[in-house]
C-alpha positions as CSV (number, residue, x, y, z in Angstrom):
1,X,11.1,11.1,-35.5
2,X,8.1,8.9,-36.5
3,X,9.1,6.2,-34.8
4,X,9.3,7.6,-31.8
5,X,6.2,8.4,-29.3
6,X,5.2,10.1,-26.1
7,X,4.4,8.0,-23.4
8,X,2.5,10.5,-20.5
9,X,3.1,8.4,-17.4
10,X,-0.4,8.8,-14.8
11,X,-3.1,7.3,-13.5
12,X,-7.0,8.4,-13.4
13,X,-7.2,10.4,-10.7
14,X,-11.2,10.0,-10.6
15,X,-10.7,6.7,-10.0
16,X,-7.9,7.4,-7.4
17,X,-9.2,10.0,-5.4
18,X,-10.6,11.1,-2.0
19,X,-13.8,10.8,-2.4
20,X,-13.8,6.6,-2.2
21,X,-12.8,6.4,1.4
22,X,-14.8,4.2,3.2
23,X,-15.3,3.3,7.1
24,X,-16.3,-0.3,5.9
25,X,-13.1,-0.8,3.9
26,X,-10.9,0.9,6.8
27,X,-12.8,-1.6,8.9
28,X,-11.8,-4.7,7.0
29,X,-8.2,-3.5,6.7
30,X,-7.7,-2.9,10.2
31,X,-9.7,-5.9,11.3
32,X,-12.0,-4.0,12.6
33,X,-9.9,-1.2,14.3
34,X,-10.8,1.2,12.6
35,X,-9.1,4.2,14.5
36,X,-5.9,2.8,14.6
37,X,-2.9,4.0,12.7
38,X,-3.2,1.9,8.9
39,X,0.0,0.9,7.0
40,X,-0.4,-0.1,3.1
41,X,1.1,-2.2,1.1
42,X,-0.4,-2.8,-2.6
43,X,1.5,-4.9,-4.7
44,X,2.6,-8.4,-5.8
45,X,3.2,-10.7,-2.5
46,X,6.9,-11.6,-3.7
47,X,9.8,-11.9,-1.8
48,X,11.7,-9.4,-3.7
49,X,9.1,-6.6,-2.6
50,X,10.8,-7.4,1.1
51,X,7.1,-7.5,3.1
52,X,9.0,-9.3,5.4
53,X,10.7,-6.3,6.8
54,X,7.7,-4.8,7.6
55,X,7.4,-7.0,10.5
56,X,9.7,-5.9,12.7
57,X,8.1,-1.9,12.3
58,X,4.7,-3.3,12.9
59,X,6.4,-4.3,15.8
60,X,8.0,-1.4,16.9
61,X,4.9,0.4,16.4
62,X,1.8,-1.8,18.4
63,X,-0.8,0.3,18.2
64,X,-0.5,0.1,14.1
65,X,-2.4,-2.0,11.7
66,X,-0.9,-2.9,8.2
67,X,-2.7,-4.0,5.3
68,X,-1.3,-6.2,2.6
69,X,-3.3,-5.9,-0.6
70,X,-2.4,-8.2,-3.4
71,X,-1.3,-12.2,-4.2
72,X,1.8,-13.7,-5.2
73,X,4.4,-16.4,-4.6
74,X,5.1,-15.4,-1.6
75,X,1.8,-15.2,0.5
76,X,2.2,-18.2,2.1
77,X,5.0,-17.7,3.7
78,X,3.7,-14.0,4.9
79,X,0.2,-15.1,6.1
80,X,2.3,-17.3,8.4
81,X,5.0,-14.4,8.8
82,X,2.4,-12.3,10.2
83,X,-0.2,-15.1,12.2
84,X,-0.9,-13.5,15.1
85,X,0.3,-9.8,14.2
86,X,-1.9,-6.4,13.6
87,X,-1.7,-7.5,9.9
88,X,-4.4,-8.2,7.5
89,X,-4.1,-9.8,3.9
90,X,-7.1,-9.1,1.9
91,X,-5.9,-10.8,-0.8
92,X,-6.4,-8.7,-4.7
93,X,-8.7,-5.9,-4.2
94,X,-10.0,-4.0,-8.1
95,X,-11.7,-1.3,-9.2
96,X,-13.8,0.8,-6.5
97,X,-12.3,-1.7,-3.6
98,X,-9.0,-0.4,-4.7
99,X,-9.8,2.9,-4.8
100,X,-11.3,2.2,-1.1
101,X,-8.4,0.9,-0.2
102,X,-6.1,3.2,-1.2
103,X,-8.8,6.1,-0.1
104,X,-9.3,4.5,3.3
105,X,-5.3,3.9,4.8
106,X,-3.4,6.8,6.1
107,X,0.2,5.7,5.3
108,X,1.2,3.9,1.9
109,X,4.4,1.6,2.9
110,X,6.3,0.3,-0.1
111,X,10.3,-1.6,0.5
112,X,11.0,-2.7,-3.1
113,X,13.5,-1.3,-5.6
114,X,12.3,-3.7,-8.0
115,X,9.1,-2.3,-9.2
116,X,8.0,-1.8,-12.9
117,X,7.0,1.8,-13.7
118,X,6.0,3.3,-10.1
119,X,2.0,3.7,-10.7
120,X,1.1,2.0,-7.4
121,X,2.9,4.9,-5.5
122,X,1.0,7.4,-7.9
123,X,-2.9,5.7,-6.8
124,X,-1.4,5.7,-3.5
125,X,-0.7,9.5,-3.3
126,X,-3.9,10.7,-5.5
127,X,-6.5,10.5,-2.5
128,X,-3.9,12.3,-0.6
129,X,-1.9,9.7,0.9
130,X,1.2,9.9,2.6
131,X,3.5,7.4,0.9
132,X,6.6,6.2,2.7
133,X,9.5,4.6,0.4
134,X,12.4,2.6,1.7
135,X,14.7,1.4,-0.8
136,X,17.5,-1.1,-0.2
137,X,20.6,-0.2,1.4
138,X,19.1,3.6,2.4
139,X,16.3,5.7,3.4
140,X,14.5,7.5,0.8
141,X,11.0,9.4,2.1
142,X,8.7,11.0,-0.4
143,X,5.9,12.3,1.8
144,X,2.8,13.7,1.0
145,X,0.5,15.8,3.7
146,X,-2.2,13.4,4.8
147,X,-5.7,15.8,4.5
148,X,-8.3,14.6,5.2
């Protein structure tokens, strides 16, 4: 079939990998509390993503920071959600910062069933991250050992 073609779905896992973890990034994604439990979120900051309903597990869990990593139409509204909260919102983080990011959390955090093609939850388990996924309207968990 010529007109047909593989596409091989993955990331670069030299790029995504242990080896970027970083106490200065844990540090500024924790706001400075650094041995506290850390949340991620990397994504576009849109409503459909449902940050929102992360606030109420932050608040459940006290002792946890979450990090929001990204921009979108909806930042506004969460920087003013989460005033006050164990959250931080670094805004668009790329290349090695990414990869410091992702290195440097211990739990990637992701509500949406509207995402593209899935390769944020990919970076996020490639330095060995357990990622947690909660669809709409039930609980779906694909965990990953956290080794570090």
């Amino acid at each position: 079939m010529p007109q047909v073609v593989v596409w091989r779905k993955g990331i670069d896992t030299a790029r995504f990998h242990p080896k970027f973890r970083s106490e200065e990034m844990r540090a500024k994604l924790t706001g400075g509390h650094s041995e506290a439990p850390l949340l991620l979120y990397v994504g576009r900051l849109a409503r459909e993503k449902r940050i929102q309903d992360l606030k109420p597990l932050l608040a459940r869990f006290p002792g946890a920071r979450l990090a929001l990593v990204g921009t979108g139409p909806h930042e506004g509204e969460l920087k003013e959600l989460f005033q006050g909260s164990n959250c931080v919102i670094t805004g668009q983080l790329s290349g090695q910062e990414l990869s410091a990011a992702f290195a440097s959390a211990g739990v990637f955090v992701m509500l949406s069933d509207s995402g593209t093609h899935g390769f944020v939850v990919l970076e996020a388990m490639a330095p060995v991250l357990m990622a947690t996924l909660f669809p709409r309207r039930f609980s779906f968990f694909f965990l990953k050992l956290n080794v570090r």
